[in-house]
PDB file of N, H, CA, C and O in Angstrom:
ATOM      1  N   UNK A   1     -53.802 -10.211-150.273  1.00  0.00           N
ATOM      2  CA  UNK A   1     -53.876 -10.112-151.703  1.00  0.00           C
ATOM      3  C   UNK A   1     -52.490  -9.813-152.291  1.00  0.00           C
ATOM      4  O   UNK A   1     -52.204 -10.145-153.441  1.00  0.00           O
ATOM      5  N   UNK A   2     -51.533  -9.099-151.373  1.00  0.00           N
ATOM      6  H   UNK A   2     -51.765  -8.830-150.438  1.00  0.00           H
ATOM      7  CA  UNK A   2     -50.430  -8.705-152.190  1.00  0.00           C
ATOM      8  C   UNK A   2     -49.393  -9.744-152.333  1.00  0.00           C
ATOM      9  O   UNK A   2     -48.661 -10.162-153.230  1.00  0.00           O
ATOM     10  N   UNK A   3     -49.687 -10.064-150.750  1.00  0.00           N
ATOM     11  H   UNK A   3     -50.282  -9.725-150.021  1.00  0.00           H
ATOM     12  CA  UNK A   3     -48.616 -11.369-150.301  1.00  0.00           C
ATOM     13  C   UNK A   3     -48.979 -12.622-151.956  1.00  0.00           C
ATOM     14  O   UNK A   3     -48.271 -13.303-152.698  1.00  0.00           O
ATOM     15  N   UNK A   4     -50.634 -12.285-151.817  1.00  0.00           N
ATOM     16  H   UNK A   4     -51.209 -11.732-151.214  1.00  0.00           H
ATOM     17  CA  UNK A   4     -50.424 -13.977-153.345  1.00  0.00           C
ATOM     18  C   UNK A   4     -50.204 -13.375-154.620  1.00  0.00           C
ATOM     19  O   UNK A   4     -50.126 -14.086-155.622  1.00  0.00           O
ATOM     20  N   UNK A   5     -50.108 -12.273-154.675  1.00  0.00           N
ATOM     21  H   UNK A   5     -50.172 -11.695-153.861  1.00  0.00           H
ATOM     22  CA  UNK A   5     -49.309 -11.633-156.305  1.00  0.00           C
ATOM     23  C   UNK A   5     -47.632 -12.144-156.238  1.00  0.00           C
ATOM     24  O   UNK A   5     -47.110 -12.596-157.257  1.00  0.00           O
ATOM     25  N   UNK A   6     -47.003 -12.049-155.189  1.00  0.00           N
ATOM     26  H   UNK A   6     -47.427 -11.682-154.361  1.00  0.00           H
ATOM     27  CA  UNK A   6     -45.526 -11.668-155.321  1.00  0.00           C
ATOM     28  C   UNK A   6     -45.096 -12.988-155.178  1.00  0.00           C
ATOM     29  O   UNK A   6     -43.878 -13.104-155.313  1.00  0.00           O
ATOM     30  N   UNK A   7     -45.968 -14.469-154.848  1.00  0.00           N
ATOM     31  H   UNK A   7     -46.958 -14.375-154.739  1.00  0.00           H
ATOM     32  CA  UNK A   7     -45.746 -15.583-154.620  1.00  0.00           C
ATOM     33  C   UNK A   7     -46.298 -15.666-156.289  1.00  0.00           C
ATOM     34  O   UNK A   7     -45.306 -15.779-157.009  1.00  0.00           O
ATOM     35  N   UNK A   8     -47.165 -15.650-156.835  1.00  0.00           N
ATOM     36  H   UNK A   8     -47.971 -15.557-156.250  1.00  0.00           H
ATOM     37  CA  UNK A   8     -47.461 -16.339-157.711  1.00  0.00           C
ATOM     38  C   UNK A   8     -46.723 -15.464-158.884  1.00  0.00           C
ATOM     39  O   UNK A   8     -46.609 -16.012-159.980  1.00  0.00           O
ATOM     40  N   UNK A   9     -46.352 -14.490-158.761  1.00  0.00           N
ATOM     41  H   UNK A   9     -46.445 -14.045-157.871  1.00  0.00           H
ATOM     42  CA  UNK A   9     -45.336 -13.681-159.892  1.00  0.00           C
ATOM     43  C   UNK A   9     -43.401 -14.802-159.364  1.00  0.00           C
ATOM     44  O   UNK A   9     -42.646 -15.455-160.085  1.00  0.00           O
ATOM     45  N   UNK A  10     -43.362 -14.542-158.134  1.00  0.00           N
ATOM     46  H   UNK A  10     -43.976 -14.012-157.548  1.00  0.00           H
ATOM     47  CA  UNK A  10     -42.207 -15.636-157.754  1.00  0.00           C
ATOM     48  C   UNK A  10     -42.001 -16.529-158.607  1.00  0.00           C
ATOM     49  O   UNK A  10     -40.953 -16.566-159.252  1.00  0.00           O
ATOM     50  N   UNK A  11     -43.154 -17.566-158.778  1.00  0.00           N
ATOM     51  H   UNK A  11     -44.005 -17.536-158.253  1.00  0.00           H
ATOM     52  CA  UNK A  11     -43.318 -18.900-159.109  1.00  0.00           C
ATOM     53  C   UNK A  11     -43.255 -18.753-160.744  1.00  0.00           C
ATOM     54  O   UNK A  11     -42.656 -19.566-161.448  1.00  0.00           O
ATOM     55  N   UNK A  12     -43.822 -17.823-161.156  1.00  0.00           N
ATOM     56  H   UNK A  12     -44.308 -17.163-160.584  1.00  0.00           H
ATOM     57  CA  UNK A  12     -43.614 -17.458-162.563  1.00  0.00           C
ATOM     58  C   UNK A  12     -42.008 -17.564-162.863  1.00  0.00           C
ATOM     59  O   UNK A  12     -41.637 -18.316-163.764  1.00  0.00           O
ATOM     60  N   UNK A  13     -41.059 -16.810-162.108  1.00  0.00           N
ATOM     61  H   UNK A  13     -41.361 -16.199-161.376  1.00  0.00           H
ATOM     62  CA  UNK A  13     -39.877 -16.356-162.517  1.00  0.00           C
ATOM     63  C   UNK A  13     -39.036 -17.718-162.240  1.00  0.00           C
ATOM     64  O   UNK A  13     -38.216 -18.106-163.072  1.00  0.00           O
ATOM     65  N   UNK A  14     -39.277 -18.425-161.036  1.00  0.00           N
ATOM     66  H   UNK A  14     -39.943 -18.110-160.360  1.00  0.00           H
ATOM     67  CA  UNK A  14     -38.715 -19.787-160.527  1.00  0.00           C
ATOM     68  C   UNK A  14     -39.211 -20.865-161.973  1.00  0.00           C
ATOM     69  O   UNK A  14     -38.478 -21.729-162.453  1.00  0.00           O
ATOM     70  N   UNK A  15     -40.306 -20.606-162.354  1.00  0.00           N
ATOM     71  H   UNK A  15     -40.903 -19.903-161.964  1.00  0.00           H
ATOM     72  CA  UNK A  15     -40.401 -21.291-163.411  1.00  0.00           C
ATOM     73  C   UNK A  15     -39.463 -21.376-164.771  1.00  0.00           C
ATOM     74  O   UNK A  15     -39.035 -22.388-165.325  1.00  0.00           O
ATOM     75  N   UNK A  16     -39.301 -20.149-165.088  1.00  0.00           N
ATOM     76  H   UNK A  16     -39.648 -19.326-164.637  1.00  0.00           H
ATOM     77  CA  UNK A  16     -38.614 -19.512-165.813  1.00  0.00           C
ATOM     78  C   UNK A  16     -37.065 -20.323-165.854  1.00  0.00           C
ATOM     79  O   UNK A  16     -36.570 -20.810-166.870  1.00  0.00           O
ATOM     80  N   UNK A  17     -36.593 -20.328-164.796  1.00  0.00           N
ATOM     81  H   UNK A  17     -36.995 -19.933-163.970  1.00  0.00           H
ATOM     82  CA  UNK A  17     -35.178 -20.953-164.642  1.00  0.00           C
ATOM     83  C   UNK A  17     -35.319 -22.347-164.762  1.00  0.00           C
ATOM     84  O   UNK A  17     -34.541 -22.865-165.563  1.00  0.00           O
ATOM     85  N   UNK A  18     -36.023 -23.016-164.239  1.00  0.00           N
ATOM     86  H   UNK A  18     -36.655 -22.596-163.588  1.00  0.00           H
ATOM     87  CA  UNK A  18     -36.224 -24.547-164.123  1.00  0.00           C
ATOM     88  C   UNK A  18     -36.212 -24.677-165.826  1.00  0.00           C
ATOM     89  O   UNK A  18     -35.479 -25.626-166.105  1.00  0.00           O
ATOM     90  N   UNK A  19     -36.564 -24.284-166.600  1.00  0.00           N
ATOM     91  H   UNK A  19     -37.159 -23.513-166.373  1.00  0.00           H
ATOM     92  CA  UNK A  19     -36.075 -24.835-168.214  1.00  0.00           C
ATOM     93  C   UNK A  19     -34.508 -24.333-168.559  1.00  0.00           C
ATOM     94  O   UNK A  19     -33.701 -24.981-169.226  1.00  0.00           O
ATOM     95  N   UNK A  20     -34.270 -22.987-167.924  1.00  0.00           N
ATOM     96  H   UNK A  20     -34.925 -22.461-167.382  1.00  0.00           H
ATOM     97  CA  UNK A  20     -32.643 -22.979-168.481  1.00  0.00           C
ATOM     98  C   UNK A  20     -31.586 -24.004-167.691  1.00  0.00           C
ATOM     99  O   UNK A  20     -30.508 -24.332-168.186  1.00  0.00           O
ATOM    100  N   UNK A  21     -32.014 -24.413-166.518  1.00  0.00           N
ATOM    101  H   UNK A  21     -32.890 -24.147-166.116  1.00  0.00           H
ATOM    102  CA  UNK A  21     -30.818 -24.956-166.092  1.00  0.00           C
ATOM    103  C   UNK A  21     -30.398 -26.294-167.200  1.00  0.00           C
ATOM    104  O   UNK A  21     -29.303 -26.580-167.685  1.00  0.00           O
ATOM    105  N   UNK A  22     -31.570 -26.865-167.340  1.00  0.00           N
ATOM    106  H   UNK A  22     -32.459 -26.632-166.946  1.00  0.00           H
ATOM    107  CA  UNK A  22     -31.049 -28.605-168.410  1.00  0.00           C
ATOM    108  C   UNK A  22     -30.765 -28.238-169.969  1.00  0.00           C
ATOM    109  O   UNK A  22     -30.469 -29.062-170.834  1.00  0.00           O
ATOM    110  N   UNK A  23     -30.955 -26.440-170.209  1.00  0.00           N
ATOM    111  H   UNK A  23     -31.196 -25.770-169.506  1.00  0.00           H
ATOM    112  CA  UNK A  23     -30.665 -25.889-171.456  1.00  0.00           C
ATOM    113  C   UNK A  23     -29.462 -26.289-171.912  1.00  0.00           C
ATOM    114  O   UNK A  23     -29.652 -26.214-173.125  1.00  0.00           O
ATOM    115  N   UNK A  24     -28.185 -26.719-171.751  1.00  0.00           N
ATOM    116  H   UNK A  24     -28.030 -26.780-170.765  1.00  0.00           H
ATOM    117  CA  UNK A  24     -27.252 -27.612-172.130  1.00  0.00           C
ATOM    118  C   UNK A  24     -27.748 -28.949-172.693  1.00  0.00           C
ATOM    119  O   UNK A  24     -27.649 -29.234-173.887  1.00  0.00           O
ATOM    120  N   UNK A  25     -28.227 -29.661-171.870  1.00  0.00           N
ATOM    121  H   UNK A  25     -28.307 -29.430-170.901  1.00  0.00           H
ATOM    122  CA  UNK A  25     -29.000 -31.255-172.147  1.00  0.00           C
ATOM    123  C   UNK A  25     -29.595 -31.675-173.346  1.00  0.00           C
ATOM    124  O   UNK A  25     -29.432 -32.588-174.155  1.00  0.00           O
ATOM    125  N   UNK A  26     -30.761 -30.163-173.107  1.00  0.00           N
ATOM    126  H   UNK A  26     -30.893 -29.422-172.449  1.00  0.00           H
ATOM    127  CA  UNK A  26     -31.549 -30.112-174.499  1.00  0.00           C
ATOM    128  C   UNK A  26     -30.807 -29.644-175.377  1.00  0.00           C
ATOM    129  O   UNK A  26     -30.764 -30.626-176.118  1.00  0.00           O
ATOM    130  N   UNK A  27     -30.211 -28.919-175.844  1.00  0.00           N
ATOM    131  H   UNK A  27     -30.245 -28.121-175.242  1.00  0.00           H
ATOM    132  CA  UNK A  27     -29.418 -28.806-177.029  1.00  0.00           C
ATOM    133  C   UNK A  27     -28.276 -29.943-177.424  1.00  0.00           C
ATOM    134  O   UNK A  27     -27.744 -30.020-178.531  1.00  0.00           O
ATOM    135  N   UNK A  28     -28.108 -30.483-176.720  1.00  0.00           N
ATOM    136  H   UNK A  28     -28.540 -30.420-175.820  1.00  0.00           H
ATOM    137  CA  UNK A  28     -27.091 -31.584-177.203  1.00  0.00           C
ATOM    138  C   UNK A  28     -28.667 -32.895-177.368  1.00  0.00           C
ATOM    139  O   UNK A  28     -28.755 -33.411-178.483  1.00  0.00           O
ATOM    140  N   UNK A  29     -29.431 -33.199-176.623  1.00  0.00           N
ATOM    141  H   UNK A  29     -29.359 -32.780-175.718  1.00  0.00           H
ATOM    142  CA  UNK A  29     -30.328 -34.446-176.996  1.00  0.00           C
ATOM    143  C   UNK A  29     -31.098 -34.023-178.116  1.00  0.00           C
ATOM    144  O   UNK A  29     -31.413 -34.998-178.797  1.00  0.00           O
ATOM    145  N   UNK A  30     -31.756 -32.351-178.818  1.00  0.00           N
ATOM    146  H   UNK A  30     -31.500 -31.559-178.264  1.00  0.00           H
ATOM    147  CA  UNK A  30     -32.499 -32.387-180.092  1.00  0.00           C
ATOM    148  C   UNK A  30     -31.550 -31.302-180.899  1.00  0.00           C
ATOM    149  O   UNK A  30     -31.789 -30.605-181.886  1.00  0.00           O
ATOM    150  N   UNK A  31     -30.318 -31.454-180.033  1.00  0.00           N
ATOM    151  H   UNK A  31     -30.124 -32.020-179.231  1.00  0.00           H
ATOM    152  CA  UNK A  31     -29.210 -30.441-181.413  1.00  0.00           C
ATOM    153  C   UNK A  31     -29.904 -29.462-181.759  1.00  0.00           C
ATOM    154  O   UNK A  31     -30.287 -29.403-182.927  1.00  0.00           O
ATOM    155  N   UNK A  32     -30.214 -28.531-180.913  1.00  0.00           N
ATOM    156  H   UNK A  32     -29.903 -28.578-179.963  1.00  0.00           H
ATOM    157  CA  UNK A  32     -31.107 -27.443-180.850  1.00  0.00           C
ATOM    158  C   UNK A  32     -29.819 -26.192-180.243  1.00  0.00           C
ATOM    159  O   UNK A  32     -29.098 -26.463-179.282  1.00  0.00           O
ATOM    160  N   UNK A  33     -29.740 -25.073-180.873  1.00  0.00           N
ATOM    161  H   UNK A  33     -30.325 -24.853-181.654  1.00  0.00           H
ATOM    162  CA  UNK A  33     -28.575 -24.418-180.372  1.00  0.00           C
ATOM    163  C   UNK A  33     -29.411 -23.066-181.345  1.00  0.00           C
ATOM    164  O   UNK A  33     -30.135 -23.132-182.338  1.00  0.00           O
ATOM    165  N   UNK A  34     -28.901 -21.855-180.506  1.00  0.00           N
ATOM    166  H   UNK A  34     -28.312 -21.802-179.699  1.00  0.00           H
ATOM    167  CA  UNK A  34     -29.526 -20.651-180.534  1.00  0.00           C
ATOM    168  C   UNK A  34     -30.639 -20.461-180.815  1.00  0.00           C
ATOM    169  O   UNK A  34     -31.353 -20.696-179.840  1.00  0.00           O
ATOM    170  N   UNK A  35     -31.243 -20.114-181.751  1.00  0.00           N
ATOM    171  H   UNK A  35     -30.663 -19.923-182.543  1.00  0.00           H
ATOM    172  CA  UNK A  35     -32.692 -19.421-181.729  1.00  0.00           C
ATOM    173  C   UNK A  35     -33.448 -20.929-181.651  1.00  0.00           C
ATOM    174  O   UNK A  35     -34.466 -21.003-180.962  1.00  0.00           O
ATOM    175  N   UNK A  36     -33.050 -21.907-182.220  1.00  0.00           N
ATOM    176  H   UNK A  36     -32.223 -21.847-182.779  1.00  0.00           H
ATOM    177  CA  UNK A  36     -34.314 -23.430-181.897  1.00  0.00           C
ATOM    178  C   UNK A  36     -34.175 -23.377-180.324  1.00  0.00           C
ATOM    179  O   UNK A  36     -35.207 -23.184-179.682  1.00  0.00           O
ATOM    180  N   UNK A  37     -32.934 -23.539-179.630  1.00  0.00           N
ATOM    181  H   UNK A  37     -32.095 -23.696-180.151  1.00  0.00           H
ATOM    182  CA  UNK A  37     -33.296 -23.463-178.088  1.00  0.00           C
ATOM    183  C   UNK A  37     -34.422 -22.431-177.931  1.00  0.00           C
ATOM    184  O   UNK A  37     -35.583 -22.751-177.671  1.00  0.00           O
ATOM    185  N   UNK A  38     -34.023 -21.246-178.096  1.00  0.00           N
ATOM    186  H   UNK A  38     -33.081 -20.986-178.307  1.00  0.00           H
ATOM    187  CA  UNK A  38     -35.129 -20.306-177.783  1.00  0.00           C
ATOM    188  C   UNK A  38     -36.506 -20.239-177.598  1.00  0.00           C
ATOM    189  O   UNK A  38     -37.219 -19.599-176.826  1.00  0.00           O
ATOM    190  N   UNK A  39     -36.803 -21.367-178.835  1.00  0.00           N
ATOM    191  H   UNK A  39     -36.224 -21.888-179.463  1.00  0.00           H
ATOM    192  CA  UNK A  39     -38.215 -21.415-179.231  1.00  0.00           C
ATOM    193  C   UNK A  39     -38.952 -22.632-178.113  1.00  0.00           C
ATOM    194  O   UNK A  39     -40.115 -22.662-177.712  1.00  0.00           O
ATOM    195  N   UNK A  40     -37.884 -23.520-177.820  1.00  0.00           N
ATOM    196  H   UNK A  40     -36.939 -23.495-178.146  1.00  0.00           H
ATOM    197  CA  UNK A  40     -38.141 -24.590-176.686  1.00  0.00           C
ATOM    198  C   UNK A  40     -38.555 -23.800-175.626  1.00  0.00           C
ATOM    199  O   UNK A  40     -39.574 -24.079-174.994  1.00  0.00           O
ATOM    200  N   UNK A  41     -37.864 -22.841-175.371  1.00  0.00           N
ATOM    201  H   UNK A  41     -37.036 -22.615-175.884  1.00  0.00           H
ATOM    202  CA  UNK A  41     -37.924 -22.502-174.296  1.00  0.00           C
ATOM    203  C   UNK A  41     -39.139 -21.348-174.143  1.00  0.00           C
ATOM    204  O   UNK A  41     -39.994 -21.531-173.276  1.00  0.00           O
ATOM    205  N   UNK A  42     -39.178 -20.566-174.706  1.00  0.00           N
ATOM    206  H   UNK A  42     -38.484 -20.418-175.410  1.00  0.00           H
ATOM    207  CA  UNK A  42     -40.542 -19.650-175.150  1.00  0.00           C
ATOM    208  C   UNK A  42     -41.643 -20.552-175.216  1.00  0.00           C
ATOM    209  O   UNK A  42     -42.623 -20.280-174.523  1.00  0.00           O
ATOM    210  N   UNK A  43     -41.666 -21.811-176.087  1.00  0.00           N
ATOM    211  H   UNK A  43     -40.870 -22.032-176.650  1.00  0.00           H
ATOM    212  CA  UNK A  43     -43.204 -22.503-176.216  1.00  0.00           C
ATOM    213  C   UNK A  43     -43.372 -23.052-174.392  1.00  0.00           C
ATOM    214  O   UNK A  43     -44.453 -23.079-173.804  1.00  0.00           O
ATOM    215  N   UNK A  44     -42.272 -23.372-173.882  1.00  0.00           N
ATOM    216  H   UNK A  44     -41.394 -23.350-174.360  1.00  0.00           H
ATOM    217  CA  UNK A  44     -42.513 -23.988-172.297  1.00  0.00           C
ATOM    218  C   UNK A  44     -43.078 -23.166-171.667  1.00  0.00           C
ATOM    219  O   UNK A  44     -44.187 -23.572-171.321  1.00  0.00           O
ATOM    220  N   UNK A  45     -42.761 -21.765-171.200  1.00  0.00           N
ATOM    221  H   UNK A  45     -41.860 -21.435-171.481  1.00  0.00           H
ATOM    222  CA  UNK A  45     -43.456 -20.420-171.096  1.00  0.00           C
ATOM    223  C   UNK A  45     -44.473 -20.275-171.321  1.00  0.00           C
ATOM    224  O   UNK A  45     -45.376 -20.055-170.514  1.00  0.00           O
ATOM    225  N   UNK A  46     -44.558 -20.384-172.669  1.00  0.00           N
ATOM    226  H   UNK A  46     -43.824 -20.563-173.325  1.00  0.00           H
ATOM    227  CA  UNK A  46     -45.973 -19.995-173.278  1.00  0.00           C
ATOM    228  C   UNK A  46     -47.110 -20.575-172.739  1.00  0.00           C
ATOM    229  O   UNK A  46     -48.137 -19.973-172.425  1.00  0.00           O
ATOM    230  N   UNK A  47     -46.800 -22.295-172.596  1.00  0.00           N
ATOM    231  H   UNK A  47     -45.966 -22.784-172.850  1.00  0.00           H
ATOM    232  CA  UNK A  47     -47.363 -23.480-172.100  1.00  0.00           C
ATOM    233  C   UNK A  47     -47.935 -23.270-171.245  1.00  0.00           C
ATOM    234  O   UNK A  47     -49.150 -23.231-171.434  1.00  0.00           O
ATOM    235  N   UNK A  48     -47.376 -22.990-169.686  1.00  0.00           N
ATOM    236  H   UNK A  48     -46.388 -23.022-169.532  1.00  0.00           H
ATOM    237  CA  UNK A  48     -46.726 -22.911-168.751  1.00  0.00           C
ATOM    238  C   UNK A  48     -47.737 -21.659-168.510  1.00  0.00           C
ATOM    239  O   UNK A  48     -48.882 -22.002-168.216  1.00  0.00           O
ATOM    240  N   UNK A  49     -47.487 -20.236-168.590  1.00  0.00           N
ATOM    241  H   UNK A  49     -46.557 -19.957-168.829  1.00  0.00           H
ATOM    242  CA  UNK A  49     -48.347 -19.364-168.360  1.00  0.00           C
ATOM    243  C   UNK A  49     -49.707 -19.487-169.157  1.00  0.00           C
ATOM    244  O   UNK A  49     -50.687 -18.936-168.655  1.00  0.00           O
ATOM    245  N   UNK A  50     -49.817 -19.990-170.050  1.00  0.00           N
ATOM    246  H   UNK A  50     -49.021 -20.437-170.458  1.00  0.00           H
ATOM    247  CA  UNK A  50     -51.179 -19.921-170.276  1.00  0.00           C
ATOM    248  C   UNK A  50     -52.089 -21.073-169.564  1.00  0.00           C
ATOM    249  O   UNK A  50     -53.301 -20.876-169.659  1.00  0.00           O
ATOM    250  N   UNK A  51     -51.670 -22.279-168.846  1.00  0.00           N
ATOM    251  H   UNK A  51     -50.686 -22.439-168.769  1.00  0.00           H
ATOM    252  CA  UNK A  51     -52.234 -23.292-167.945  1.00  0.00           C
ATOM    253  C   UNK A  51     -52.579 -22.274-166.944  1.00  0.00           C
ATOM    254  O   UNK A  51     -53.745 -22.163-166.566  1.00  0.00           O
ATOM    255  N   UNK A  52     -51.660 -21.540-166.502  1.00  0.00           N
ATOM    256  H   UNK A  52     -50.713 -21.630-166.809  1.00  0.00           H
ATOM    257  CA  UNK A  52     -51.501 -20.612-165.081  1.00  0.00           C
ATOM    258  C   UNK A  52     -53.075 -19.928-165.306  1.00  0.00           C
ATOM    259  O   UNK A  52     -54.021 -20.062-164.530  1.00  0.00           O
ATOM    260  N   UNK A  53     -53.066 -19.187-166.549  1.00  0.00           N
ATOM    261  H   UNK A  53     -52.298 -19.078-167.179  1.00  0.00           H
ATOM    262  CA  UNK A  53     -54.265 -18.119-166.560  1.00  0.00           C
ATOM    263  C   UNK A  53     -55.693 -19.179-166.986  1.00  0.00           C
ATOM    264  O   UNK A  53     -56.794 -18.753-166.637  1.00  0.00           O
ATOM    265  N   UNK A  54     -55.644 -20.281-167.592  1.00  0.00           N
ATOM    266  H   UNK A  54     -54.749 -20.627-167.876  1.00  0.00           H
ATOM    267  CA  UNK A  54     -56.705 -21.042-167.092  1.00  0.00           C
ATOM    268  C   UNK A  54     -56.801 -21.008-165.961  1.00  0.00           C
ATOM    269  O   UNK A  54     -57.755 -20.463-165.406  1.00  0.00           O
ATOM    270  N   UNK A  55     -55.334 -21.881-165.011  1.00  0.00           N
ATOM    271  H   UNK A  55     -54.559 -22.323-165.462  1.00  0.00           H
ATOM    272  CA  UNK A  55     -56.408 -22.438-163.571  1.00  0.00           C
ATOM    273  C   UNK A  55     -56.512 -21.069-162.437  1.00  0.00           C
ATOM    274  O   UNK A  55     -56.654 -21.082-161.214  1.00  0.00           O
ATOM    275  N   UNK A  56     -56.370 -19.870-163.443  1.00  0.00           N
ATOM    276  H   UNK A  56     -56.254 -19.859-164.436  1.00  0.00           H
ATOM    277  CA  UNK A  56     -56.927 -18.526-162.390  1.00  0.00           C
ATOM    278  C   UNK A  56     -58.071 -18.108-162.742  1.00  0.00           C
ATOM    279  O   UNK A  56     -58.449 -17.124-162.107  1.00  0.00           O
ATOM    280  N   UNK A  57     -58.807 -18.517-163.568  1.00  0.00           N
ATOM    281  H   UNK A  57     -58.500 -19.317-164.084  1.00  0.00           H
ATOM    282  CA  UNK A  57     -60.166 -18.246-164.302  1.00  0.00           C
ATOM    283  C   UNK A  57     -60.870 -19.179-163.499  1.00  0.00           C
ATOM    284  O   UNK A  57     -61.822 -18.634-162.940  1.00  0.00           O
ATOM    285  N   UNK A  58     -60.743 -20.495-163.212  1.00  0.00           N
ATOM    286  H   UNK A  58     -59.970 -20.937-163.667  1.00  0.00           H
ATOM    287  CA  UNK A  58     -61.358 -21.719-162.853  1.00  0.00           C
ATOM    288  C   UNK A  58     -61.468 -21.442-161.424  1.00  0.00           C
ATOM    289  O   UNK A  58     -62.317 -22.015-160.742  1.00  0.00           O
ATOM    290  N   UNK A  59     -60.559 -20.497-160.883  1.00  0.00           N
ATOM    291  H   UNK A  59     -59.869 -20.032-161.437  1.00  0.00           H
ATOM    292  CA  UNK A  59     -60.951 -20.666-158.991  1.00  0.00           C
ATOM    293  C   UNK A  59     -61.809 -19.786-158.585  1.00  0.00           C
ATOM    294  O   UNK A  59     -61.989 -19.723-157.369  1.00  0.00           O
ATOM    295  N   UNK A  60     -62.631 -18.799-159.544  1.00  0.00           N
ATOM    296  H   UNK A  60     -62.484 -18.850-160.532  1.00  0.00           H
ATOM    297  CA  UNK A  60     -64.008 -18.350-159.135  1.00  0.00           C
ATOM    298  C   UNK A  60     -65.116 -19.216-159.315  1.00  0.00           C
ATOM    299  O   UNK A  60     -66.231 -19.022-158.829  1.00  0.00           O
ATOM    300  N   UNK A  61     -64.666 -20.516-160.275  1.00  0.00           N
ATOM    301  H   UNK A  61     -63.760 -20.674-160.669  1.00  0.00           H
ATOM    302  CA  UNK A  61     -65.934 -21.077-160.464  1.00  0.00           C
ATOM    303  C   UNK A  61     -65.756 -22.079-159.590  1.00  0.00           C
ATOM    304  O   UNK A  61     -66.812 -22.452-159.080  1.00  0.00           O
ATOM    305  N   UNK A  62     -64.486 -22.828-159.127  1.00  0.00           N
ATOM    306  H   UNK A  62     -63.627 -22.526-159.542  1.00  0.00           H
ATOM    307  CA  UNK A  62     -64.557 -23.936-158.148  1.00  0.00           C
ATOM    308  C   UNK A  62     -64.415 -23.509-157.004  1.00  0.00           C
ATOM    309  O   UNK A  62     -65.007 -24.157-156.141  1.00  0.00           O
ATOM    310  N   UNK A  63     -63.659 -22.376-156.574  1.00  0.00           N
ATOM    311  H   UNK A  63     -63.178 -21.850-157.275  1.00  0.00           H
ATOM    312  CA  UNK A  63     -63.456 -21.920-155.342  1.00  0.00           C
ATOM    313  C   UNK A  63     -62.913 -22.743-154.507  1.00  0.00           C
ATOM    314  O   UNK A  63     -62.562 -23.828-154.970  1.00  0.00           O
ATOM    315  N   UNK A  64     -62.643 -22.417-152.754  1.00  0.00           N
ATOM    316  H   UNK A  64     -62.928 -21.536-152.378  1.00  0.00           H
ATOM    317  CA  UNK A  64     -62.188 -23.194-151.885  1.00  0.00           C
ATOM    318  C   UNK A  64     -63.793 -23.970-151.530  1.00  0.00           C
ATOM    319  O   UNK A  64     -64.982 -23.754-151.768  1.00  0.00           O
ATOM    320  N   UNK A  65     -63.208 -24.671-151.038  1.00  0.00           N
ATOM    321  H   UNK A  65     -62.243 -24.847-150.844  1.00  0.00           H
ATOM    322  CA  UNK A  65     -64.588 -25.818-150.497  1.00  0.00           C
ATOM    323  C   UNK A  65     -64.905 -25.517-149.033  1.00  0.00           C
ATOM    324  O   UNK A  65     -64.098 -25.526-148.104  1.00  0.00           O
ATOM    325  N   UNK A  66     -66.222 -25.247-148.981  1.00  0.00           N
ATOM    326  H   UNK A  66     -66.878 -25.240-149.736  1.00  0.00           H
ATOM    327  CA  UNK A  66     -66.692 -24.851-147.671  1.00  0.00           C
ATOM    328  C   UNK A  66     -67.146 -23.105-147.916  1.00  0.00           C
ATOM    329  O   UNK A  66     -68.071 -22.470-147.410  1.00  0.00           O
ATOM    330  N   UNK A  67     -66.255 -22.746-148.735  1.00  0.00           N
ATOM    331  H   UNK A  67     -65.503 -23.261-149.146  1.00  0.00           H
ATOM    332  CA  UNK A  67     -66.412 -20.784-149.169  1.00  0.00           C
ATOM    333  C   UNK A  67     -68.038 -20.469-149.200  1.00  0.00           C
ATOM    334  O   UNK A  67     -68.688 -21.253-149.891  1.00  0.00           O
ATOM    335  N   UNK A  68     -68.630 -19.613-148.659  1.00  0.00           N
ATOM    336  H   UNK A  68     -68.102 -18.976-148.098  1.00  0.00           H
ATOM    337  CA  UNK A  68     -69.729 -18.759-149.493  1.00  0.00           C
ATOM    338  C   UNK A  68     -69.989 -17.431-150.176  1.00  0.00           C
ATOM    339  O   UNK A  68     -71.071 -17.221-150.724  1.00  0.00           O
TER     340      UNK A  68
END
């Protein structure tokens, strides 16, 4: 149980970076610079963790296959 907190908190934070690295890119392709970057980047997050806490709601009801 602890081992899949610190992987799936991991994956949270690894997520996290995967939008700042092309954070140059995007501000030069929608001319987005300080707080509009921000908001790109917060709504991806936002996105992003709230899919997460759906598909953690959904694996008591689908479970692994074969489980009883």
């Amino acid at each position: 149980m602890l081992a899949t907190t610190i992987i799936g908190s991991g994956m949270a934070m690894l997520d996290g970076t995967i939008v700042h690295v092309p954070a140059p890119g995007i501000c030069a392709d929608l001319h987005a610079f300080g707080r509009r970057l921000q908001w790109i980047v917060d709504g991806y997050l936002l996105s992003w963790r709230a899919w997460f806490l759906v598909a953690g709601s959904l694996v008591p009801v689908y479970g692994r296959a074969g489980s009883t």
